[in-house]
N, C-alpha and C positions, 0 to 999 in steps of 0.2 A: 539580515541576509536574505529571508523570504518577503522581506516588502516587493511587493509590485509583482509577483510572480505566481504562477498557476501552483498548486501544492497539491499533490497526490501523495494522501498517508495510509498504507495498506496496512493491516495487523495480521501477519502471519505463522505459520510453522510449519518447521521442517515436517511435521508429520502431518500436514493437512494435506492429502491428494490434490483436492480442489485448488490452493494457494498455490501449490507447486507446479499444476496446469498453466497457471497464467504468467509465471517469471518468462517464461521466450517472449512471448507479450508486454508484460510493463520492461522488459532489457530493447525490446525495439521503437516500444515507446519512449521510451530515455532519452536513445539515440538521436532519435527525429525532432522532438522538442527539448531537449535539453540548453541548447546555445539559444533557442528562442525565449526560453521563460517559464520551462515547466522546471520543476524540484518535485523530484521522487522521493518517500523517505519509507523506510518500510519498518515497522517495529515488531520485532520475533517476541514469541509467548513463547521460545523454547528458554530452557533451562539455561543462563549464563556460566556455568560453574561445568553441568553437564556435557551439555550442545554446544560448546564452541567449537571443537570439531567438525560437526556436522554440518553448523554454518559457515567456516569458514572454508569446508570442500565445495558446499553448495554456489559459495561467490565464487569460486574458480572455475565449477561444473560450465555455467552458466553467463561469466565472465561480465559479471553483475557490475555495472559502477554507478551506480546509485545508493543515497543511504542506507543502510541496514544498522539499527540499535536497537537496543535493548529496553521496553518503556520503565520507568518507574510506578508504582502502585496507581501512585497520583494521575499521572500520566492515565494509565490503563482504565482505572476508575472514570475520568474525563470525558473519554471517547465513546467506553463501553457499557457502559452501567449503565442496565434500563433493558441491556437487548439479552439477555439471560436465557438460554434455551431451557429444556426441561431439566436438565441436569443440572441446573446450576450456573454452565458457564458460558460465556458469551461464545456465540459459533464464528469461524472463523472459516475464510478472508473475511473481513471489514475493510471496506476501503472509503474514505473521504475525498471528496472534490473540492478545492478553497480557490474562488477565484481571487484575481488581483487584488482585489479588496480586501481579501482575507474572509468574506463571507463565502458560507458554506452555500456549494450549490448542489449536494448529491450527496446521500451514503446508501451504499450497497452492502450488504450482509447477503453473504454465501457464493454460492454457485449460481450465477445467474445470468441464462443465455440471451435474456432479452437486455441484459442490459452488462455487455460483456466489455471484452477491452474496447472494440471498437466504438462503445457506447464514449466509455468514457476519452475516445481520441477525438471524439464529437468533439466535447464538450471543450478539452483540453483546446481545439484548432480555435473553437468558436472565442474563447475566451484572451486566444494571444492574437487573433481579427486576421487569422488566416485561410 
């Protein structure tokens, strides 16, 4: 279902100021590439059992239609492990860029304006040759 297509996987949470800065962002992002080739998929580090609530006002706040699930260890471990802040845990947003090919062309960790959503709408246009 993601052969051939641009794949942005954000790792977020409801309690990260920074991650929640950027949803009007990746939701206009979506919008604009979505029928072209992009797949958004966003995996929450909130609490499944606790935070469903909160994630699932935040998809309505913000009228999200894009994935949001929840990673498995394996999953989390995959993506994350390696970028471990001082505390222990990996800082979050995480976001990855997978072109067509499925190679990775970018990961971003944090808040960061130089290389922000517009960075990755670069990347995302350049990649579906528009």
């Amino acid at each position: 279902e993601l052969r051939g297509k641009v794949v942005v996987v954000d790792f977020w949470g409801t309690f990260c100021a920074p991650c929640l800065k950027q949803v009007p962002q990746l939701v206009a992002l979506n919008k604009k590439y979505k029928d072209k080739g992009l797949e958004i998929i966003v995996l929450s580090m909130d609490d499944k059992q606790k935070d469903q609530k909160l994630v699932n006002d935040f998809i309505k706040k913000f009228s999200v239609s894009y994935t949001i699930a929840y990673p498995s260890r394996i999953v989390t471990d995959a993506f994350l492990k390696g970028s471990e802040d001082e505390t222990g845990s990996p800082p979050i947003p995480q976001l990855f860029i997978f072109g067509k090919d499925g190679k990775l062309l970018d990961h971003l960790v944090g808040e960061r304006p130089d290389k922000g959503i517009a960075y990755v709408e670069q990347i995302v246009a350049q990649q579906l040759g528009l």
